[in-house]
C-alpha positions in Angstrom: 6.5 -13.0 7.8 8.6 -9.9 8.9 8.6 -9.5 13.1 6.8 -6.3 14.4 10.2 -5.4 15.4 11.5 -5.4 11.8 8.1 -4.1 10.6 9.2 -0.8 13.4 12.4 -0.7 12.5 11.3 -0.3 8.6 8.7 2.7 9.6 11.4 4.1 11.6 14.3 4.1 9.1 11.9 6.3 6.9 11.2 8.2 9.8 14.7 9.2 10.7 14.9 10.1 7.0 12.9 12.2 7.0 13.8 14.0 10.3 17.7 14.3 9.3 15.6 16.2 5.4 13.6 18.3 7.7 10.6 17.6 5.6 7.6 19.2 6.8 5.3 19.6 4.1 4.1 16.2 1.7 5.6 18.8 -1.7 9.1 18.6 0.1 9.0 15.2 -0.3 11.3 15.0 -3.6 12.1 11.1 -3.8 15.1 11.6 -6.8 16.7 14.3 -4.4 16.7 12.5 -1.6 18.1 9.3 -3.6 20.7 11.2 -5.2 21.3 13.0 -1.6 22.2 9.7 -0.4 24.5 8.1 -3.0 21.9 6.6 -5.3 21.7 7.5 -8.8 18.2 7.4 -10.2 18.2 6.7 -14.2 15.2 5.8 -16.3 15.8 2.8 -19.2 13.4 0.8 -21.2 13.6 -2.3 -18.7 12.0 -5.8 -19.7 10.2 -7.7 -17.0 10.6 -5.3 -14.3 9.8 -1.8 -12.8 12.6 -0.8 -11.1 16.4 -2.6 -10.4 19.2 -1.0 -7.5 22.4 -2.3 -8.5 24.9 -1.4 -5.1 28.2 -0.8 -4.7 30.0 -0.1 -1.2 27.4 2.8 -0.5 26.6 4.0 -3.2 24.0 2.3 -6.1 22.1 3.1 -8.5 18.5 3.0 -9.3 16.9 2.4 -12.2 13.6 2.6 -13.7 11.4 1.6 -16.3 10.7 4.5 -18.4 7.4 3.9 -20.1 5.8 3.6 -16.3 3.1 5.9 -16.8 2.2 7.4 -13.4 4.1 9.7 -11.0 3.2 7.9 -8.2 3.8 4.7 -9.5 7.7 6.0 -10.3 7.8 7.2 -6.7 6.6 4.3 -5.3 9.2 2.4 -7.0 11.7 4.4 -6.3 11.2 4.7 -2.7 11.1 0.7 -2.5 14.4 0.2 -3.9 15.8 3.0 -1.7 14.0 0.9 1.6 16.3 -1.8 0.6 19.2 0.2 -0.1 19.0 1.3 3.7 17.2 -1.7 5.1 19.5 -4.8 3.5 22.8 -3.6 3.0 24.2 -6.9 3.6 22.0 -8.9 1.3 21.7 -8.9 -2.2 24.1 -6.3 -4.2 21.4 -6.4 -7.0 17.5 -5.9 -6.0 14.5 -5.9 -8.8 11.2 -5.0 -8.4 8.0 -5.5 -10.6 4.9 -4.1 -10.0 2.9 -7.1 -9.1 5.6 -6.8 -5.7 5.0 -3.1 -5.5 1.1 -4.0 -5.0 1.7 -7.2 -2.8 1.2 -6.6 1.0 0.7 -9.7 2.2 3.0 -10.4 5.1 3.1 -13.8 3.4 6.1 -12.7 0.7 9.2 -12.4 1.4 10.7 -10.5 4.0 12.5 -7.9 2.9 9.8 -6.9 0.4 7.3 -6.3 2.9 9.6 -4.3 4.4 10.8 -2.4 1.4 7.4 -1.1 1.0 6.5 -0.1 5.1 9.4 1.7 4.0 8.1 3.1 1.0 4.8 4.6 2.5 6.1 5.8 5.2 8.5 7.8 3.1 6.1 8.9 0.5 3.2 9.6 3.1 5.0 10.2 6.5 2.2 9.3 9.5 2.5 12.7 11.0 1.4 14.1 8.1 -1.3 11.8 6.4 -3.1 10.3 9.4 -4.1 14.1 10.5 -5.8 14.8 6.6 -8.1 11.7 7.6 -9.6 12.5 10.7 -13.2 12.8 11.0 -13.8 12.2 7.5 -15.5 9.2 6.3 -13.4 6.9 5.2 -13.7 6.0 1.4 -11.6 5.4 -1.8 -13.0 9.5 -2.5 -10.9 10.2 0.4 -7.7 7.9 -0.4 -8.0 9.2 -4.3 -7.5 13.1 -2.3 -4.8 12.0 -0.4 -3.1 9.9 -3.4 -3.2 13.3 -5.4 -1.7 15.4 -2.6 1.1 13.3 -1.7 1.7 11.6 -5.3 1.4 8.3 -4.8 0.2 5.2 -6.2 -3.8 4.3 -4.9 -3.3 0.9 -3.2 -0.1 2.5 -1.0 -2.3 5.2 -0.2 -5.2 2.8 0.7 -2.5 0.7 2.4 -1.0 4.0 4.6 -4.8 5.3 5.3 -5.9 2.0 7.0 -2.5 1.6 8.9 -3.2 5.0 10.0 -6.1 5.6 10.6 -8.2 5.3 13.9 -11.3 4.2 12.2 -12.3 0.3 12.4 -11.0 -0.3 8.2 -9.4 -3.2 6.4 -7.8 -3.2 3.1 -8.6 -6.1 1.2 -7.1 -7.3 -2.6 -8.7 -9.8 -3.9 -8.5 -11.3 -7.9 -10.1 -14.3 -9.6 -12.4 -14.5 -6.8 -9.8 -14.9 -4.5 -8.5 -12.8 -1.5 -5.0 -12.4 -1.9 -4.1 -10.2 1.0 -5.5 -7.9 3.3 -4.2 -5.1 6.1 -6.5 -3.9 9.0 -6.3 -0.6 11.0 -4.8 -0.7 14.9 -8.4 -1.2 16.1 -9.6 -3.2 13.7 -11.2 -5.7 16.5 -12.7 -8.5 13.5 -11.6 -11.6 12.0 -11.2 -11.5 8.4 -12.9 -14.7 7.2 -10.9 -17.7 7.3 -12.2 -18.8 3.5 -10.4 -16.3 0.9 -13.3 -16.7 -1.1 -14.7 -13.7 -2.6 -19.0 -13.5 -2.1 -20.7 -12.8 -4.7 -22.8 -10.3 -3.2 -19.4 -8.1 -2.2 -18.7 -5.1 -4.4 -15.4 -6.9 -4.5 -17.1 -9.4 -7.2 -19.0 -6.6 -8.5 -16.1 -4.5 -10.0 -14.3 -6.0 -13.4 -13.0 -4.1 -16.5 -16.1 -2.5 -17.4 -17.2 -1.7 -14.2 -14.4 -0.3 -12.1 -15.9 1.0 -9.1 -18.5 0.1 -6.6 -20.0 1.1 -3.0 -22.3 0.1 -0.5 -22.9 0.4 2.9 -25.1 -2.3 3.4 -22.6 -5.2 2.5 -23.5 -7.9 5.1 -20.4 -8.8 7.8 -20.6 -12.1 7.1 -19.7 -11.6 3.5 -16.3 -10.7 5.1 -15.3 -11.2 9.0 -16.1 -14.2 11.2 -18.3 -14.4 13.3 -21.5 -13.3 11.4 -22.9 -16.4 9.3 -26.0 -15.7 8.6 -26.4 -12.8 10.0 -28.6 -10.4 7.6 -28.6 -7.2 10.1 -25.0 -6.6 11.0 -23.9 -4.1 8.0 -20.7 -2.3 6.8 -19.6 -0.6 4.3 -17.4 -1.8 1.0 -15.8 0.6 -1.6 -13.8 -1.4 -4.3 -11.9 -0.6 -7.2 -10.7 -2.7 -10.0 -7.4 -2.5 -11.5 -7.5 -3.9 -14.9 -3.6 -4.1 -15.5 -3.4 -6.3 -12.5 -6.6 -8.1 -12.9 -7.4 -7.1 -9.0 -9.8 -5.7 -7.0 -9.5 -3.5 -4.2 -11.8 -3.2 -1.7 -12.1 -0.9 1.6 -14.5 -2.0 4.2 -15.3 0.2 7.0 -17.3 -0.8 10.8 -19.1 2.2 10.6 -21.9 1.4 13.0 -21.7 -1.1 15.9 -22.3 -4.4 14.9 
């Protein structure tokens, strides 16, 4: 699990990026310029098994990238991860891979210097002082995170990731598959305990979404389907919002506090 201090230092990396770019608007944001600006080549190749390699040499590497991936934001995402190790981990590997089950992991569980690749990534693709304003006072849903995944071109669970770590709302993140939770991220004041059971009720739009259904909302989704604290509890309600992903086989689901309970 990375330290908050290495989590900071990820954000901030990104952040100074950015800053030395003078990047102001999310349209400046070109992720193959800023690559190439810094001595790494991007190239596109019909890779097997992966989405995106960074072979380094000295300081200079070069990135490459699966060619049939379909979506911009997907390529950017991708691109942006390998250039957070290519500034975060200079010391470690010379040759870094990444597939796209890693690009949609966030658990703080995997290793290191993947988490860290992607803090890097978001915070690159959708700098704070930028996205966080587009979210306040607007109710938070995957309506709003689809927006905000158009305007900055980026891939939907990074922007659902960035919104929540963002945003001043009580939110949580949650990916869940096979009935499963796999990881979740909550917001700054998120003041709930995620359940200590990973498994998925079957009452949750979480279990609700699948190939043939692949999005569901509620705001009556019981706490106790979710957070501690609330066994039992028929009155205490939040809202869920999921999505399914059928390439990954997950589900995504936003949950929101958006009364007191």
């Amino acid at each position: 699990m990375p330290s908050s201090e290495r989590k900071a230092i990820a954000v901030a990396k990104a952040d100074d990026l950015l800053n030395e770019l003078h990047i102001r608007e999310p349209d400046e944001i070109d992720v193959e310029r800023i690559a190439i600006f810094k001595g790494a080549e991007v190239r596109y190749a019909p890779l097997q098994g992966m989405d995106g390699c960074l072979v380094r040499k000295g300081h200079s590497a070069v990135i490459t990238i699966r060619s049939s991936l379909k979506y911009a934001g997907k390529r950017r995402f991708v691109i942006a991860h390998e250039l957070g190790h290519f500034f975060l981990h200079p010391r470690t590997r010379q040759i870094e891979t990444v597939d796209k089950q890693q690009a949609n992991n966030w658990s703080d569980k995997q290793e290191t210097e993947e988490y860290e690749a992607n803090l890097f990534a978001a915070e690159l693709l959708m700098p704070r002082t930028l996205f966080a304003p587009r979210g306040v006072r607007r109710e938070p849903s995957f309506q709003l995170i689809e927006s905000l995944a158009k305007e900055f071109s980026t891939a939907l669970t990074a922007t659902a990731v960035q919104f929540v770590r963002t945003t001043q709302e009580e939110c949580a993140v949650v990916s869940a598959g096979n009935r499963r939770r796999k990881w979740f991220i909550v917001s700054p004041g998120f003041e709930f305990q995620m359940l200590e059971d990973d498994y998925v009720h079957g009452h949750s739009c979480a279990a609700e979404v699948n190939a043939s259904k692949l999005s569901a909302r509620s705001p009556d989704i019981e706490a106790g389907f979710w957070l501690e604290g609330f066994h039992g509890d028929h009155k205490s309600l939040i809202t869920e919002d999921a999505r399914f992903f059928p390439s990954l086989g997950r589900s995504l689901s936003l949950l929101w506090i958006h009364e007191e309970i």
